[in-house]
N, C-alpha and C positions, 0 to 999 in steps of 0.2 A: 598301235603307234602311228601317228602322223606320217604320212610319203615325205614329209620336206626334212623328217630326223634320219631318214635311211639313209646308208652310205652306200656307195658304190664300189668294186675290190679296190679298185688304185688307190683311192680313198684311205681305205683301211689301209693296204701297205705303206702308203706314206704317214698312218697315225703309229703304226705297230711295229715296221723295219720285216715284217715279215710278208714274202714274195705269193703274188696269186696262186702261181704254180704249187707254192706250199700249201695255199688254203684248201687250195681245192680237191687236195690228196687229203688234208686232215679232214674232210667236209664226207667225201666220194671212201676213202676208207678206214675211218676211225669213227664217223659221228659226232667229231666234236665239236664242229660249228655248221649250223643249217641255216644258210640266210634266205629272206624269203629271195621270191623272184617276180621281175616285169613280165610283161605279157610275151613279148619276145624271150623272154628266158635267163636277163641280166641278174646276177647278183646284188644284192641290198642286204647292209648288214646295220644292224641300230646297234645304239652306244653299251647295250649289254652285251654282245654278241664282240665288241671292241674289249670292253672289260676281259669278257671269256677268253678273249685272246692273249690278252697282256698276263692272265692268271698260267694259262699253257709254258707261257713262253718262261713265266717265273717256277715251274715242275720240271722244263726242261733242262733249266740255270742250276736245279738239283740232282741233277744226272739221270733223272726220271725218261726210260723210253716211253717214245711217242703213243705205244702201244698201248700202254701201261696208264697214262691219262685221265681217262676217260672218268676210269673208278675211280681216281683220285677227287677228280671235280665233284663227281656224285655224290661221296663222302665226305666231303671238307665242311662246316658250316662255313656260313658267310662270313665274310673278313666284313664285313659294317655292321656290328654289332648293337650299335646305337641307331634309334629311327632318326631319321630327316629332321633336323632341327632342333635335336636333344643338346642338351649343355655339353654333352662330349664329344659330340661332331664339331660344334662347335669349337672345343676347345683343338680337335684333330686337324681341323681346319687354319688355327691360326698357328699351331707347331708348324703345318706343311708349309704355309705362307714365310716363315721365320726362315726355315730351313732353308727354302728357295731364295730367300734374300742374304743368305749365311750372316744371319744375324743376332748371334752368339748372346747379346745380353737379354733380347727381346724371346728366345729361345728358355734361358736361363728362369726368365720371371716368370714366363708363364707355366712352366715346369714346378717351379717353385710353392707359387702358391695353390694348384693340385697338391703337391706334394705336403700341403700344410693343412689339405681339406682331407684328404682319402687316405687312408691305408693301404702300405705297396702292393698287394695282392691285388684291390679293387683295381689300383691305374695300371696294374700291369693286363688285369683281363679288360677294362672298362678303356683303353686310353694307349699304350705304351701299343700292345700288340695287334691291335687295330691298325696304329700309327704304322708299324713296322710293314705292315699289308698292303697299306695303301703308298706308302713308299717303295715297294719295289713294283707293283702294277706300275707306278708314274713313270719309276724309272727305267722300264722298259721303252720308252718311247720320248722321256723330255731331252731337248737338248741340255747340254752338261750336267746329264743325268750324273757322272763322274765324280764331277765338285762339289754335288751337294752330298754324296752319299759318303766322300772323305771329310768334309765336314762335318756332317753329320756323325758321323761310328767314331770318328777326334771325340767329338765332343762327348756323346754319349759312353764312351772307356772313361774318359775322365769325371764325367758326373759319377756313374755309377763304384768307379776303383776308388773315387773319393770317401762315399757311405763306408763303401765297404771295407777299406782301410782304417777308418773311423770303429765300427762296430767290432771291429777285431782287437782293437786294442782297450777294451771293454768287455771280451767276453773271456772267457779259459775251457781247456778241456779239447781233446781230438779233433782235429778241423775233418770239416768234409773237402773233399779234393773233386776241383770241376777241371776238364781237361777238355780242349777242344778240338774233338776226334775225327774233324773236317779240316779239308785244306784252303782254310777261307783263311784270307789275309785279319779279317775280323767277323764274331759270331756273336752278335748285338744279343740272342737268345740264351748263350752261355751267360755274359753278363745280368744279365737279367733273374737265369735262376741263381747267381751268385748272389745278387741283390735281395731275391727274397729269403733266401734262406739267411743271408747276416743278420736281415733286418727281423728274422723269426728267432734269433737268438743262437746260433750255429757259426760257430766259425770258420770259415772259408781260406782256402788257400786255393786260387786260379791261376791254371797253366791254361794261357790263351793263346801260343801257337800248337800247334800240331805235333806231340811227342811218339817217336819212334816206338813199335809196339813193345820192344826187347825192353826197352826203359821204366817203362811202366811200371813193372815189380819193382825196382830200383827205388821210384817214387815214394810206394805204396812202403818199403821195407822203413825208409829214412823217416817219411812224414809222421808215417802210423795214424793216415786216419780212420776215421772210422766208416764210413761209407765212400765211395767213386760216382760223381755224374760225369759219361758223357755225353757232350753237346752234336748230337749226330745232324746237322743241318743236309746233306748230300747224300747220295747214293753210297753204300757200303762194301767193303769186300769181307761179308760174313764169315767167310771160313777162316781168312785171317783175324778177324776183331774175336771170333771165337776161341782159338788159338790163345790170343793174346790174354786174354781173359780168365783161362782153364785153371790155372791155378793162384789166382784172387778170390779170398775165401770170405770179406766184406761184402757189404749188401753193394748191387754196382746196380745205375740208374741210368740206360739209354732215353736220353731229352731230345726230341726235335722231330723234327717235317723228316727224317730218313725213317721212324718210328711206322708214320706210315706209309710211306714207298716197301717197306721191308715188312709189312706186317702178318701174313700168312708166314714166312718164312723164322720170325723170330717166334711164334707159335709154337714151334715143334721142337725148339729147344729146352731142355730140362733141367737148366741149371736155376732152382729155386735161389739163388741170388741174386737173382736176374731180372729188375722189370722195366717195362718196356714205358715211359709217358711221351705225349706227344707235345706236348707244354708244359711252360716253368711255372705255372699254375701245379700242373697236374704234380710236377715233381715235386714242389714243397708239401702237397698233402700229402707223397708218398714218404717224405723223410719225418713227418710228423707221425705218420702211422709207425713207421719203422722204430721211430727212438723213442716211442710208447709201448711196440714191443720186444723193445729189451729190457725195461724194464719189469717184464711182463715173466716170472719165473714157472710157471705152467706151459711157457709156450711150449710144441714139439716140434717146433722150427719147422715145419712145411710155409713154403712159399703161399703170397695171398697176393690177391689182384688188389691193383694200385691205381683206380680212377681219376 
């Protein structure tokens, strides 16, 4: 890379909000960022090594210790899914531009006619969850990061409660119950596997604040659905979600970025109703597999993995 794209730390801390003194603990004892170095020995950090940062700082925002990182980064694929110049950068490109202008109709259209080209499953891996990636990298670092991101989750609850209020009054039969099992004001990824599974013909009922663990039977006794996703966006307290869990006897489906912060640890647990996806991708094909085998009268009910 060119010397005139390198940055210098101050640099970086005024692009990232995050202080030298932290970099150079994350650099000196974690290895998460190596920037090269001047002759004299200064720090220089290029626009990946800024990315890397803003990706840390969003593992952090998930109660992920610093410690803990590293593996994360290694294992994640890339949040830019699409190559440089593809029709869906582009199109990620003019959502972000929208967004940042909170420009609700201009947001609206071009949402729209994706949504008249693709298949939700496609814009949700092709478009939707890309978009959500590259909106919190940004919003680590732009000013009124804030207003665009309550704009933005306004808006995006109401597109998607719209569908899915729609497909429900259209389908019949046991709803799936998605519950959002993080203390986020909003879990754009819960909406989302609400989204695909209405739209795969599944009827949904979504509890998008945060319910008390004791409640949850309560839910499960009155709704009677037939399967539970939670939306685990955040660090977990497993011995409690376990707990809460022990005696729900429906297939239950942890969704989200806590999947793998927790994933050696949700391994060793034995509850064959139990699987673990890390996307609302991954969950629709799990409830697809699922509700093919119940129909499925040979089955001898052991647990199967859900890619």
């Amino acid at each position: 890379m060119p010397s005139e794209a390198l940055l210098p730390i101050r640099e970086v801390t005024r692009l990232t909000g995050v202080n030298p003194v932290t970099l150079r603990a994350w650099e000196r004892r974690y290895g998460l960022i190596v920037p090269q170095r001047t002759g004299k020995g200064h720090r220089l950090y290029s626009q990946d090594d800024v990315q890397c940062i803003r990706q840390i700082l969003t593992w952090l925002n998930c109660g992920v210790a610093v410690s803990q990182v590293r593996s994360l980064l290694e294992a994640a694929p890339s949040a830019a899914q699409a190559p440089p110049g593809s029709d869906w950068q582009t199109l990620r490109e003019q959502l972000t531009e929208a967004i940042g202008a909170l420009a609700e109709r201009r947001l609206e259209q071009h949402l729209n006619q994706a949504m008249a080209l693709y298949p939700p499953a496609t814009l949700c891996q092709q478009l939707l969850m890309p978009l959500l990636a590259d909106l919190e990298l940004r919003w680590q670092s732009q000013f009124a990061a804030h207003l665009e991101q309550v704009f933005f989750h306004s808006w995006l609850r109401s597109k998607l409660g719209a569908r899915v209020y729609h497909n429900n009054h259209q389908l019949g039969g046991a709803p799936l119950l998605l519950v959002n099992a993080s203390d986020l004001a909003f879990d754009p990824r819960l909406w989302l596997s609400a989204w695909l599974a209405s739209n795969a013909g599944y009827p949904v009922q979504v509890f998008d604040w945060q319910l008390p663990g004791n409640e949850l039977p309560l839910a499960i006794a009155r709704l009677q659905p037939w399967a539970l996703l939670l939306s685990v966006d955040k660090t977990l307290d497993l011995a409690r979600l376990q707990r809460n869990l022990a005696n729900i006897e429906i297939p239950k489906l942890l969704c989200g970025r806590a999947v793998s912060i927790h994933n050696q640890a949700l391994q060793t647990w034995s509850d064959e109703t139990l699987f673990a996806l890390d996307s609302p991708q991954a969950a629709l094909n799990c409830l697809q597999q699922l509700s093919g085998r119940a129909l499925n009268t040979t089955d001898n009910g052991q647990g199967f993995p859900c890619n």
